[in-house]
MITIKOL-698444 format. One line per 3 residues: number of its first residue (from 0); their letters; for each residue x, y, z of N, C-alpha, C, O. Coordinates in nm, 2 decimals, always signed. Layout:
BEGIN
NUM	A	X Y Z X Y Z X Y Z X Y Z | ...
END
This chain:
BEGIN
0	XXX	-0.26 +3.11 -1.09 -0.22 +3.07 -0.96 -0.34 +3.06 -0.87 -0.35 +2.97 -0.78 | -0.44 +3.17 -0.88 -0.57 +3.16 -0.81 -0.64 +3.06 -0.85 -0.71 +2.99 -0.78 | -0.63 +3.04 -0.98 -0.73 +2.89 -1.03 -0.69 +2.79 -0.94 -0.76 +2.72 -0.87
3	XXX	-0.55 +2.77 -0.95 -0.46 +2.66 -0.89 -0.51 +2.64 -0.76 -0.56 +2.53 -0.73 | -0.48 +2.75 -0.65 -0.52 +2.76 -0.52 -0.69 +2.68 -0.50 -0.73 +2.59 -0.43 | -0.76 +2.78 -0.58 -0.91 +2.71 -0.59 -0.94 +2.58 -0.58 -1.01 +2.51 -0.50
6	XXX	-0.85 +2.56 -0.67 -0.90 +2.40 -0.72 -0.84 +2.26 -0.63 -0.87 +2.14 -0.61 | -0.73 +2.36 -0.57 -0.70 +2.23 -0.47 -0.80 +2.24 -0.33 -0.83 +2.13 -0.29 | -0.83 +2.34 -0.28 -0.91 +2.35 -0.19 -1.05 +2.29 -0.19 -1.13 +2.24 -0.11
9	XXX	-1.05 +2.32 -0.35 -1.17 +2.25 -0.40 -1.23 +2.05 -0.38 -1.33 +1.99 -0.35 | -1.09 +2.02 -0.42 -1.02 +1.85 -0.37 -1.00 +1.83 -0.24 -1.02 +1.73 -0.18 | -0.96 +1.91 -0.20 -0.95 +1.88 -0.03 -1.10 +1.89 +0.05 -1.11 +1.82 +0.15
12	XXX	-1.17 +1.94 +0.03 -1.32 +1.96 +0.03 -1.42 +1.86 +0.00 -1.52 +1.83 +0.06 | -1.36 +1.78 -0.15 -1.44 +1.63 -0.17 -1.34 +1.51 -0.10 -1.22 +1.48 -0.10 | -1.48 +1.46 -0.04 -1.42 +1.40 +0.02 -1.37 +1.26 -0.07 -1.27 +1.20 -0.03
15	XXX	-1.42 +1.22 -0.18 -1.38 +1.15 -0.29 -1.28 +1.14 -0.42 -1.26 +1.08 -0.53 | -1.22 +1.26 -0.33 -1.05 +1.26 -0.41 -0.95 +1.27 -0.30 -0.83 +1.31 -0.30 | -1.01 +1.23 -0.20 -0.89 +1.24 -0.09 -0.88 +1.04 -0.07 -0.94 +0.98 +0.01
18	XXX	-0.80 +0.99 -0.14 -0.74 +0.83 -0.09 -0.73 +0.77 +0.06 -0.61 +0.79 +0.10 | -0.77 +0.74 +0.12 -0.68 +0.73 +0.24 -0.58 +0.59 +0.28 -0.62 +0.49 +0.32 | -0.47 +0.62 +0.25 -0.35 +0.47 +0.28 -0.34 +0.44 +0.39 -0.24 +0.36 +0.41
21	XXX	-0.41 +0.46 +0.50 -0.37 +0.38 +0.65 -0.39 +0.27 +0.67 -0.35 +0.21 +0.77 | -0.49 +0.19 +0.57 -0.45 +0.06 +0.60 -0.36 -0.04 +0.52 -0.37 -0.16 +0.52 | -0.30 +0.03 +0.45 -0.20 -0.01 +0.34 -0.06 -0.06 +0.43 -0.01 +0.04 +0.49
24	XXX	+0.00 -0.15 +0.44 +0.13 -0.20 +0.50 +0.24 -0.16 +0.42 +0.36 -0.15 +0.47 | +0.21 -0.14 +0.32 +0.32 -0.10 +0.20 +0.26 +0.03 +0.10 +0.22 +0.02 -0.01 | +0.28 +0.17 +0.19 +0.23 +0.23 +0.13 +0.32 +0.31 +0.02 +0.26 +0.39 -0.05
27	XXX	+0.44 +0.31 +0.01 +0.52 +0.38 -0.07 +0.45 +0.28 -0.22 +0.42 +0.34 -0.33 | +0.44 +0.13 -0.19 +0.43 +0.05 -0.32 +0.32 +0.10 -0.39 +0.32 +0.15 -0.50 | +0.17 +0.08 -0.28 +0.05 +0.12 -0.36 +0.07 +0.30 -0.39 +0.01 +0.31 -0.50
30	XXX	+0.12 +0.43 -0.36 +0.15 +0.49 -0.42 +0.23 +0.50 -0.60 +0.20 +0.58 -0.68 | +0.31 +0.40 -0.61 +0.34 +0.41 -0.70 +0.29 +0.33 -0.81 +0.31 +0.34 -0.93 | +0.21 +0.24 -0.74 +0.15 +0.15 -0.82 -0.02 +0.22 -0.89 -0.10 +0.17 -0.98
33	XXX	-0.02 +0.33 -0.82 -0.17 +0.42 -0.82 -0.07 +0.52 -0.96 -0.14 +0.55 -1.06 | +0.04 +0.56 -0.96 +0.04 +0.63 -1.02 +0.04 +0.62 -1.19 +0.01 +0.69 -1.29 | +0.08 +0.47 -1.17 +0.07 +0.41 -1.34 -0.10 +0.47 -1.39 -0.12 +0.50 -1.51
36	XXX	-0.17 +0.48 -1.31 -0.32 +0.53 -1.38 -0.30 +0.64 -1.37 -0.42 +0.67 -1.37 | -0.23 +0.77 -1.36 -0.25 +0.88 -1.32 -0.29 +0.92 -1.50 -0.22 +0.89 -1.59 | -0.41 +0.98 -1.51 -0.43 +1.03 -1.62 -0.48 +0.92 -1.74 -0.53 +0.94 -1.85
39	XXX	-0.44 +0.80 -1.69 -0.47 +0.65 -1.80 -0.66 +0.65 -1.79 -0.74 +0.66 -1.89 | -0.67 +0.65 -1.66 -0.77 +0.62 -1.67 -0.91 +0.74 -1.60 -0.86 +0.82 -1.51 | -1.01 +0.75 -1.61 -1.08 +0.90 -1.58 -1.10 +0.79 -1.40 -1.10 +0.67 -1.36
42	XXX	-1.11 +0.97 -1.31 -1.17 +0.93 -1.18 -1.32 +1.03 -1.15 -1.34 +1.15 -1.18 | -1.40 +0.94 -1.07 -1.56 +0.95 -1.06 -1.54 +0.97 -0.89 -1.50 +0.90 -0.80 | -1.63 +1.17 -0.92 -1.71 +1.17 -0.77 -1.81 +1.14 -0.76 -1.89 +1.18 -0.84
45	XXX	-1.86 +1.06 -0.68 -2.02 +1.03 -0.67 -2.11 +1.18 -0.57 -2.22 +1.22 -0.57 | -2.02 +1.20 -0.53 -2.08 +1.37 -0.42 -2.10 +1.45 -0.48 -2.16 +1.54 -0.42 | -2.05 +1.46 -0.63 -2.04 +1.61 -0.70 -2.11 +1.57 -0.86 -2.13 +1.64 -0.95
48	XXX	-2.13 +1.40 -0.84 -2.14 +1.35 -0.98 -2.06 +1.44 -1.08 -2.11 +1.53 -1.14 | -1.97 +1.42 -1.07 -1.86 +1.47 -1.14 -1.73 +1.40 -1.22 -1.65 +1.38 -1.14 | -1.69 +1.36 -1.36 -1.57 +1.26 -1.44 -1.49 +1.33 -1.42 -1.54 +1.44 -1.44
51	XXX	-1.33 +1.34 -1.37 -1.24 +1.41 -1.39 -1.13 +1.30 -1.49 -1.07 +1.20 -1.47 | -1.14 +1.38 -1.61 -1.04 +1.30 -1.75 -0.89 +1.36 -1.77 -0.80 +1.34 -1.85 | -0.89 +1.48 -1.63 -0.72 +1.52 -1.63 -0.71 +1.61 -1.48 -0.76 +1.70 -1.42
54	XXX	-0.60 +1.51 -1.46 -0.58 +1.57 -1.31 -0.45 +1.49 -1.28 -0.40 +1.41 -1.36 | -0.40 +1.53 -1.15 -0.30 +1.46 -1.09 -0.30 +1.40 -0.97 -0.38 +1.45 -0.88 | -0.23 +1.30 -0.93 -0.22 +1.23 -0.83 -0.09 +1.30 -0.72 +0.02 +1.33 -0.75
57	XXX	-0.16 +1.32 -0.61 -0.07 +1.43 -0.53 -0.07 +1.35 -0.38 -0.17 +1.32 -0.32 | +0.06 +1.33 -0.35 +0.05 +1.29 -0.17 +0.13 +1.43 -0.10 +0.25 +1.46 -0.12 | +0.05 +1.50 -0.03 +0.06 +1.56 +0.11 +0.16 +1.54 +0.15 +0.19 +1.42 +0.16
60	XXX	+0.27 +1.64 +0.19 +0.38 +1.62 +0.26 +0.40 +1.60 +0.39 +0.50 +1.55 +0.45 | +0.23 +1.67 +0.46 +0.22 +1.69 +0.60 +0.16 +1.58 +0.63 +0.13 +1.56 +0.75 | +0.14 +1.45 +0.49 -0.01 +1.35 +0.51 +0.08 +1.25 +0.45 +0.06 +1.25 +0.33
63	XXX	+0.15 +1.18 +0.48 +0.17 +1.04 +0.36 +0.13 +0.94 +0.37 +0.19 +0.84 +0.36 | -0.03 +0.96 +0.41 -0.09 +0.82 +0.44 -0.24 +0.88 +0.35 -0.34 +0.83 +0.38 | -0.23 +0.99 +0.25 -0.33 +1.06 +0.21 -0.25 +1.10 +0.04 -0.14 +1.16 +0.01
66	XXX	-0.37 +1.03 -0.05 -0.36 +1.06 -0.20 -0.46 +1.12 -0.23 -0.57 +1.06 -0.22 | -0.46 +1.27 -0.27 -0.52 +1.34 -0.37 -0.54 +1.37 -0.47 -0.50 +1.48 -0.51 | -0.61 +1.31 -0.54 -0.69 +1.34 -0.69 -0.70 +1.50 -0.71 -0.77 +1.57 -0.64
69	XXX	-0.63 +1.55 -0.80 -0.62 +1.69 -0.78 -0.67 +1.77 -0.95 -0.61 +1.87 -0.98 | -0.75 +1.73 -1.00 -0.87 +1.83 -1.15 -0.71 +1.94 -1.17 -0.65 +2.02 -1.09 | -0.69 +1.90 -1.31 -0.62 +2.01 -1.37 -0.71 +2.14 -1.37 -0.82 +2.15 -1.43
72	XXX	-0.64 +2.24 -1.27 -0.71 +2.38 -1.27 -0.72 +2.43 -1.39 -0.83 +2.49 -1.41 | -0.62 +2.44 -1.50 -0.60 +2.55 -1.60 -0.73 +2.44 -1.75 -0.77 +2.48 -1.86 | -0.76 +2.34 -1.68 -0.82 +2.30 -1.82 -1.02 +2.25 -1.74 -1.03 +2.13 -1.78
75	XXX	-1.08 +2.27 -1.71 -1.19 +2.27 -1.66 -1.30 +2.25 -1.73 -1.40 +2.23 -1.66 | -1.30 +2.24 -1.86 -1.36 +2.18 -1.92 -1.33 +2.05 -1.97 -1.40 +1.99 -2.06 | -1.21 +1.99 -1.92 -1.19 +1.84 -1.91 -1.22 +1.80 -1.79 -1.12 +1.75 -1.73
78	XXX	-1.36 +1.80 -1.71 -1.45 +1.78 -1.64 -1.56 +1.81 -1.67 -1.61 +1.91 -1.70 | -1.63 +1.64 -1.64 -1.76 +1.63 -1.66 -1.85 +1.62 -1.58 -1.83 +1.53 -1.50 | -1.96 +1.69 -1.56 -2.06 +1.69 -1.46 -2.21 +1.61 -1.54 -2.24 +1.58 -1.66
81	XXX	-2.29 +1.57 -1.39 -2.46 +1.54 -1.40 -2.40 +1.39 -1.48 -2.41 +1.36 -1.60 | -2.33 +1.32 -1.39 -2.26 +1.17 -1.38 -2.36 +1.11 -1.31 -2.32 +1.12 -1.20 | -2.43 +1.07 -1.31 -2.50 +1.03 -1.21 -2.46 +0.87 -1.16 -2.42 +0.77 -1.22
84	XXX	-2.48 +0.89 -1.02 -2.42 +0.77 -0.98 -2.43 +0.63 -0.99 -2.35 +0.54 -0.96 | -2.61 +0.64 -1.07 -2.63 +0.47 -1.10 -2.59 +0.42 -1.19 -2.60 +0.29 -1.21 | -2.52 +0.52 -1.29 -2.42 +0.43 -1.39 -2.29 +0.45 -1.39 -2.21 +0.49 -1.48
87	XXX	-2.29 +0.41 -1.29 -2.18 +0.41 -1.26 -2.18 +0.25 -1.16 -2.24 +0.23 -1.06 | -2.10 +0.15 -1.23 -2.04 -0.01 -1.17 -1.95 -0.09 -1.15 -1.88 -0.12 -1.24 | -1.93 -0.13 -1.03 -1.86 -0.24 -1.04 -1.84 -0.35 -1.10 -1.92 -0.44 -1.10
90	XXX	-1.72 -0.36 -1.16 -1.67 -0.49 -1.28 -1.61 -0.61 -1.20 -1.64 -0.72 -1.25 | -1.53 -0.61 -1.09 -1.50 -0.73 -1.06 -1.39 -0.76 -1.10 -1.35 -0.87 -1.05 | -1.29 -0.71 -1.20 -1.18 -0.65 -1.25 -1.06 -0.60 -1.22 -1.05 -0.48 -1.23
93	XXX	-0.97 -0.67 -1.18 -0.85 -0.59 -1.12 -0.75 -0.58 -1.19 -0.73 -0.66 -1.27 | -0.69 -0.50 -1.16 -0.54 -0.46 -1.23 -0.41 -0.53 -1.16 -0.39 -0.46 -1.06 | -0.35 -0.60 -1.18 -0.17 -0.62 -1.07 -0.06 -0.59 -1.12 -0.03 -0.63 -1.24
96	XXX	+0.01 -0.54 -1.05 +0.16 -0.51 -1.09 +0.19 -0.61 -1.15 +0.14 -0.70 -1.10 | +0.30 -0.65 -1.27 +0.28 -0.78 -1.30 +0.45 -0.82 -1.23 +0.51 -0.93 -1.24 | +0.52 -0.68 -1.13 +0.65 -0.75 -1.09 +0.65 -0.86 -0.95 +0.71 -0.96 -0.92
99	XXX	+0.54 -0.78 -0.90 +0.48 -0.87 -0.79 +0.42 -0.98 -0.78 +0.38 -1.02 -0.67 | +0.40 -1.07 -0.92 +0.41 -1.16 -0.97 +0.47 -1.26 -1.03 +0.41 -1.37 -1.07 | +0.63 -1.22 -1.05 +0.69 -1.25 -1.13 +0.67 -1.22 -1.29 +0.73 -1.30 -1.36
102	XXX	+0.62 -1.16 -1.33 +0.59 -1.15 -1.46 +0.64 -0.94 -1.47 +0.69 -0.86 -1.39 | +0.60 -0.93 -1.61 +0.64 -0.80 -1.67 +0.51 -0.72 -1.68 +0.41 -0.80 -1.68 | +0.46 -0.56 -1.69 +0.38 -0.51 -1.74 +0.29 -0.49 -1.62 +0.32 -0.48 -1.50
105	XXX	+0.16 -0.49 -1.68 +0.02 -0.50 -1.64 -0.07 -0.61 -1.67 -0.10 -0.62 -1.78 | -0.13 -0.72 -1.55 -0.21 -0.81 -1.57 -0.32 -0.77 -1.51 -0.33 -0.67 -1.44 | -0.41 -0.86 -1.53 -0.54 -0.89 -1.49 -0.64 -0.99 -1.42 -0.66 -1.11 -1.46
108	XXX	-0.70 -0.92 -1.33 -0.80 -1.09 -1.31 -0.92 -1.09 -1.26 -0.96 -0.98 -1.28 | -0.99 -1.15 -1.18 -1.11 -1.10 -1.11 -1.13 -1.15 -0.93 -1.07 -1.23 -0.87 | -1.22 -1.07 -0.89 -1.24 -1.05 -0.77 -1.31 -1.23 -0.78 -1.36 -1.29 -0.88
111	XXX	-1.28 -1.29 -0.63 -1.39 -1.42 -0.64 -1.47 -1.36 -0.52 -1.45 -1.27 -0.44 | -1.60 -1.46 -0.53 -1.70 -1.44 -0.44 -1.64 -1.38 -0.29 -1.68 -1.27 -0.25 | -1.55 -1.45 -0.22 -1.47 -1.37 -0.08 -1.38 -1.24 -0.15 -1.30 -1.19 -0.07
114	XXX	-1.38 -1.19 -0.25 -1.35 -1.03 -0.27 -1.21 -1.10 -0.22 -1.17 -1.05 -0.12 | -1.13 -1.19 -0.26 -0.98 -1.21 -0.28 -0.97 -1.17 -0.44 -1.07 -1.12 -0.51 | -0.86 -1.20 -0.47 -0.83 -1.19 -0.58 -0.76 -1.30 -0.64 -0.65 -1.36 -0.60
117	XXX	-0.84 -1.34 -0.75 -0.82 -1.47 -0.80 -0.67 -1.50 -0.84 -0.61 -1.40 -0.89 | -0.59 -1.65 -0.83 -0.47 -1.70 -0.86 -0.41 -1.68 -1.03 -0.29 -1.71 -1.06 | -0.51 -1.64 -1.13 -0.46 -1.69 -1.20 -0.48 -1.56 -1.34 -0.57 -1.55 -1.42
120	XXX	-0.38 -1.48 -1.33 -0.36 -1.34 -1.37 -0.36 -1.35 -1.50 -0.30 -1.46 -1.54 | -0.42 -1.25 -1.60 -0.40 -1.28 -1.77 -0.31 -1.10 -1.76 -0.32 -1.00 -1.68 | -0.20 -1.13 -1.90 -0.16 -0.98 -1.92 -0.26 -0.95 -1.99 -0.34 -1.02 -2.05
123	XXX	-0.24 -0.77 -1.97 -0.39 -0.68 -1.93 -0.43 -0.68 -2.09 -0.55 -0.68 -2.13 | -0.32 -0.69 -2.19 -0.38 -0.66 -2.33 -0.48 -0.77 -2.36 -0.60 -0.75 -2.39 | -0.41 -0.90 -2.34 -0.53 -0.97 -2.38 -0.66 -1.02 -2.27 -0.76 -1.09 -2.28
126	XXX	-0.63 -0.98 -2.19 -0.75 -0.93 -2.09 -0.85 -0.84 -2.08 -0.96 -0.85 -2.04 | -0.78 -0.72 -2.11 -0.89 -0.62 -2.16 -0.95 -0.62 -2.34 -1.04 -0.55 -2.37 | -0.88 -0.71 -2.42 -0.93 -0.74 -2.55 -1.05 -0.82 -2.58 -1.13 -0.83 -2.67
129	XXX	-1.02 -0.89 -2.45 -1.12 -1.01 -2.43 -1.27 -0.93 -2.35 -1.39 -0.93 -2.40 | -1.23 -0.88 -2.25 -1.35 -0.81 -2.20 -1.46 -0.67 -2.28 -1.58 -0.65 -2.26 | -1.33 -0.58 -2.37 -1.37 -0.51 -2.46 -1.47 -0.58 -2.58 -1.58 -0.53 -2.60
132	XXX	-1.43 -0.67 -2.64 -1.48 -0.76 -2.72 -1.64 -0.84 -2.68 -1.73 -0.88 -2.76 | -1.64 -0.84 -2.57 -1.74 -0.97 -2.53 -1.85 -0.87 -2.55 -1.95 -0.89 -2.62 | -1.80 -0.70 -2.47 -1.93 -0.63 -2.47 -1.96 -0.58 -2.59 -2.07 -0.52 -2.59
135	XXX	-1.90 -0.57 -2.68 -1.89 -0.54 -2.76 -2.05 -0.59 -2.85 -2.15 -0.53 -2.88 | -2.01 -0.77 -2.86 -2.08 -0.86 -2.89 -2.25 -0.85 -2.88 -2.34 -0.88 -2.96 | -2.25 -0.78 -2.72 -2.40 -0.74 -2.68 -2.42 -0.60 -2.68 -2.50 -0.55 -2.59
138	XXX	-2.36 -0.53 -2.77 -2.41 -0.41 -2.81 -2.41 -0.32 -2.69 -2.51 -0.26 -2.65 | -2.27 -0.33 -2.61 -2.25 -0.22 -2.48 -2.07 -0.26 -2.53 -2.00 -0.34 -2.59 | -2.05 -0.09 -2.43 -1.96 -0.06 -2.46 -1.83 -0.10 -2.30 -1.88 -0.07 -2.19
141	XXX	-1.73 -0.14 -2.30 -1.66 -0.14 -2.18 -1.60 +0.00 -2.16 -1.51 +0.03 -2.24 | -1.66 +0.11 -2.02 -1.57 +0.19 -2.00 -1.55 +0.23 -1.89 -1.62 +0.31 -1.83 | -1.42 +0.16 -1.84 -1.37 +0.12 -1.67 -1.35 +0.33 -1.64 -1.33 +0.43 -1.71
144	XXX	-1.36 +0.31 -1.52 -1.31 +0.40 -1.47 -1.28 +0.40 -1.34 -1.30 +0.30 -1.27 | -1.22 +0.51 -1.29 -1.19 +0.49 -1.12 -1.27 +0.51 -1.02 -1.36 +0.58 -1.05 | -1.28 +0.47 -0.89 -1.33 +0.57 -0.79 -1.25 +0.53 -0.68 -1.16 +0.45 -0.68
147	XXX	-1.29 +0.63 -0.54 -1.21 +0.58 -0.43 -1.28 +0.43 -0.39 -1.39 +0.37 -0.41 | -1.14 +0.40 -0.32 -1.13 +0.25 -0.28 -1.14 +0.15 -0.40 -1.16 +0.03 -0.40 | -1.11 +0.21 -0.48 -1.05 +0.09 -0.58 -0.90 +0.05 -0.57 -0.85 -0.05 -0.61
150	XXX	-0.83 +0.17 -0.50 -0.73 +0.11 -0.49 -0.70 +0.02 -0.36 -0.71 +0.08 -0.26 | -0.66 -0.12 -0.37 -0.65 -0.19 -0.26 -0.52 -0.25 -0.27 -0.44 -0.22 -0.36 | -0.48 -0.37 -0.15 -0.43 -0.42 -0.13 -0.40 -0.60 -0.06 -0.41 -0.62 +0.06
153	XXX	-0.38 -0.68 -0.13 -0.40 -0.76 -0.04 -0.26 -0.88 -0.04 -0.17 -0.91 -0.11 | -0.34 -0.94 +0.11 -0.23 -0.99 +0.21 -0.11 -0.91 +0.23 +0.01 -0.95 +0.21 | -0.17 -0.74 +0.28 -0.07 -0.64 +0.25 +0.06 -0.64 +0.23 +0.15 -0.59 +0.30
156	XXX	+0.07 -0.71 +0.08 +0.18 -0.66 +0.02 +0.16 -0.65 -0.12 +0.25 -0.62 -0.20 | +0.04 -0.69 -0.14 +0.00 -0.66 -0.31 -0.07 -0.56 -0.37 -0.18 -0.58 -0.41 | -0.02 -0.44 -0.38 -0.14 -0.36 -0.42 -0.21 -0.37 -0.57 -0.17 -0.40 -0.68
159	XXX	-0.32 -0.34 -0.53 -0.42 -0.39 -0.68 -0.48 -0.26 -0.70 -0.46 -0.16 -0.62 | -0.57 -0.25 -0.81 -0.67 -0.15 -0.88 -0.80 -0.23 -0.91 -0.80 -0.29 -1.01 | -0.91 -0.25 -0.83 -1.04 -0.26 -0.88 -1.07 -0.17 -0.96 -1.00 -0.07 -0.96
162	XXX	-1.21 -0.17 -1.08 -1.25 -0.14 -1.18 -1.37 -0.13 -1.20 -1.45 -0.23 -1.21 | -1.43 +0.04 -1.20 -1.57 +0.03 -1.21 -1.59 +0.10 -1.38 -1.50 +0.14 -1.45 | -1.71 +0.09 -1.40 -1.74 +0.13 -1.55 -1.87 +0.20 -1.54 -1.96 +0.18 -1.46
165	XXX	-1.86 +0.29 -1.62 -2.00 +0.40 -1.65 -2.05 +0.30 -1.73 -1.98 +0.24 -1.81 | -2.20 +0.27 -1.72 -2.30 +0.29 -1.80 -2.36 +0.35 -1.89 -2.47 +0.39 -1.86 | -2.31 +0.38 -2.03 -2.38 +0.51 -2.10 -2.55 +0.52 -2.13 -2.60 +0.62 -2.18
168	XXX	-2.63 +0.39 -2.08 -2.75 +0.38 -2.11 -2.83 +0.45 -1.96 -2.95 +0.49 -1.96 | -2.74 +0.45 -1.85 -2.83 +0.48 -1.72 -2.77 +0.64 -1.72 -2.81 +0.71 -1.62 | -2.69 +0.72 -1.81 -2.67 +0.89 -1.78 -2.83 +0.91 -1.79 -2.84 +0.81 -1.87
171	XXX	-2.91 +0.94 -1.79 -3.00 +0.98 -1.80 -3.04 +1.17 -1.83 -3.13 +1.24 -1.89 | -2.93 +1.19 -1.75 -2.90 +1.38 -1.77 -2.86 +1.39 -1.84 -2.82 +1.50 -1.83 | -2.79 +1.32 -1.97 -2.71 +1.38 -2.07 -2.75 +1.34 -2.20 -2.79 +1.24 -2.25
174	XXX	-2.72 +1.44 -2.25 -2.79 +1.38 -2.45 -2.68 +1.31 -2.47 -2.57 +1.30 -2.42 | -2.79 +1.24 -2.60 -2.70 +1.16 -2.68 -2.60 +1.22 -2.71 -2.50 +1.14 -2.69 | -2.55 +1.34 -2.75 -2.39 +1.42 -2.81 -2.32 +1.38 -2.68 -2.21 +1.33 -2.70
177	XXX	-2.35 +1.39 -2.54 -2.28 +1.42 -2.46 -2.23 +1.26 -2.40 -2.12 +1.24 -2.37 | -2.33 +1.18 -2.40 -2.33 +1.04 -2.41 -2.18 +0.99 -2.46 -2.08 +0.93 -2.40 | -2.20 +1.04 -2.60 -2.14 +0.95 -2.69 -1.96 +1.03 -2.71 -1.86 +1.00 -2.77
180	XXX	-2.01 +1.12 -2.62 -1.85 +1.22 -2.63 -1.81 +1.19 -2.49 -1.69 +1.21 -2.48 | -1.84 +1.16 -2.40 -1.78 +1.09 -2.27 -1.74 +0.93 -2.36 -1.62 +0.90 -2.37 | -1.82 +0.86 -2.40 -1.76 +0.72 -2.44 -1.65 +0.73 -2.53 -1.58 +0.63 -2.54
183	XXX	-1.61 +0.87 -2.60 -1.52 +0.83 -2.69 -1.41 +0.90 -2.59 -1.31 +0.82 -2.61 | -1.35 +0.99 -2.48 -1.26 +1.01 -2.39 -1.29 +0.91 -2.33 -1.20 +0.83 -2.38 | -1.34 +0.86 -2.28 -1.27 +0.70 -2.14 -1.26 +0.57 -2.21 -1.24 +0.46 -2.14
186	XXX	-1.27 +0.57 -2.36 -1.22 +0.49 -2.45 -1.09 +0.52 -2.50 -1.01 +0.42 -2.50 | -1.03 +0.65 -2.54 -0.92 +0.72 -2.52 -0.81 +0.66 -2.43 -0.71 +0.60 -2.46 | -0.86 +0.70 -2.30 -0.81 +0.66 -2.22 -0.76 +0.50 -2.18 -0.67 +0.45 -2.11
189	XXX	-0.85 +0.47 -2.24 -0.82 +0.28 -2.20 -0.71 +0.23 -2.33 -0.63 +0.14 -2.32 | -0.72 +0.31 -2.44 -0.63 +0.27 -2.52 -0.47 +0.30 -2.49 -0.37 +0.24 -2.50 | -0.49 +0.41 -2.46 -0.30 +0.48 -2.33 -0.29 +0.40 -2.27 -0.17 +0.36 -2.27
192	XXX	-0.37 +0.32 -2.16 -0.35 +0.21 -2.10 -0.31 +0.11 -2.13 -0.20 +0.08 -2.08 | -0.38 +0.02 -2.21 -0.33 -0.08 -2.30 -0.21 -0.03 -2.39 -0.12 -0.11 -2.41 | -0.20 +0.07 -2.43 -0.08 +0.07 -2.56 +0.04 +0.10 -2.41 +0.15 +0.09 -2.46
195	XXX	+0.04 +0.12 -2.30 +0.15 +0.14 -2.23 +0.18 +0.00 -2.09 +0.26 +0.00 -2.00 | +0.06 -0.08 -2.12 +0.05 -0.19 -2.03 +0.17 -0.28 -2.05 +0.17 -0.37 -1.97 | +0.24 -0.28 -2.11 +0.34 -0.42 -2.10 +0.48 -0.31 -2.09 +0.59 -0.35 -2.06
198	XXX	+0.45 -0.20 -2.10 +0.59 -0.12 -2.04 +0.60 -0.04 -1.93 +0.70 +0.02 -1.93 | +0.50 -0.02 -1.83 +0.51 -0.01 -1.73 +0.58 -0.06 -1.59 +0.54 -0.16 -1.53 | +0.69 +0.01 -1.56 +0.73 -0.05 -1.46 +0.74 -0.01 -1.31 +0.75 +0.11 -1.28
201	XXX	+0.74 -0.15 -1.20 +0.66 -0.09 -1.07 +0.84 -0.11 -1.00 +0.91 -0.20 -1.00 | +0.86 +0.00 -0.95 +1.02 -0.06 -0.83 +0.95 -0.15 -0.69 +0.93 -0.09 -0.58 | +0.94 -0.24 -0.70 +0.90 -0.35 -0.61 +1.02 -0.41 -0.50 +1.01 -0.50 -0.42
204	X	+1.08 -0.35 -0.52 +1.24 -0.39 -0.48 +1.20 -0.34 -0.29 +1.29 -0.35 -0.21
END
């Protein structure tokens, strides 16, 4: 219970597990639309250089305009530290509800140069097959992860998921074992995603 207590004070303290929804017009939607990643995919402090690969998504009762990223207290070594921030990137990659499109699941598409989001959505399996694959080709590995302000919204009423990715060649603080044991959890992770992307469903209603 004291770990518990710790650890949330601990999240309320960074300021990069605290979300903030006030400019969200539909914020019940992007809440629920944030929650399909809860645990799919790892989230990145840049303040603590820190991976958190198990935690939960928590809204404040006293705050519902505030989402907290909240580090499973009882498991603490499913956090990774000495992240360092330059490998850590933006992909240009977004995630959409695919009900808010007429469609089923989870699709995909990319940011255009005005940071809209492009018209013409792929479902996420063979969108993330295709992007997994390309890097593949050049001997890098794709592994998306979260940070704050990835979650957005636009022409407030669509909420989306931008997509950044670790670099495993710019960790520079971490050996190879430790390297190559972060790539195989946020690979993990993207496979739960994908194997649960076309059954995910958003109440859009």
């Amino acid at each position: 219970m004291l770990r518990s207590i710790m650890n949330e004070e601990q999240s309320n303290n960074n300021e990069d597990l605290i979300w903030n929804l006030d400019d969200f017009a539909k914020q019940q939607l992007a809440k629920q639309f944030a929650m399909l990643f809860e645990n799919r995919l790892c989230v990145y402090s840049e303040s603590v250089e820190q991976l958190y690969t198990n935690y939960s998504m928590n809204f404040p009762s006293d705050n519902n305009s505030k989402m907290v990223v909240l580090p499973n207290p009882y498991a603490y070594h499913d956090t990774i530290s000495h992240i360092n921030c330059e490998a850590i990137k933006p992909t240009g990659i977004v995630v959409l509800p695919g009900e808010l499109i007429g469609k089923s699941g989870l699709h995909v598409t990319v940011l255009v140069k005005n940071k809209h989001v492009s018209n013409k959505p792929v479902p996420f399996k063979k969108a993330i097959a295709h992007v997994v694959n390309s890097h593949k080709k050049v001997g890098d590995t794709f592994l998306p992860v979260l940070v704050k302000g990835d979650l957005r919204e636009f022409n407030q009423k669509l909420p989306y998921m931008h997509l950044h990715r670790i670099r495993p060649d710019y960790l520079a603080k971490l050996s190879e074992f430790d390297r190559s044991d972060i790539q195989r959890v946020v690979s993990d992770k993207l496979k739960r995603l994908y194997v649960d992307s076309d059954r995910v469903v958003l109440n859009a209603a």
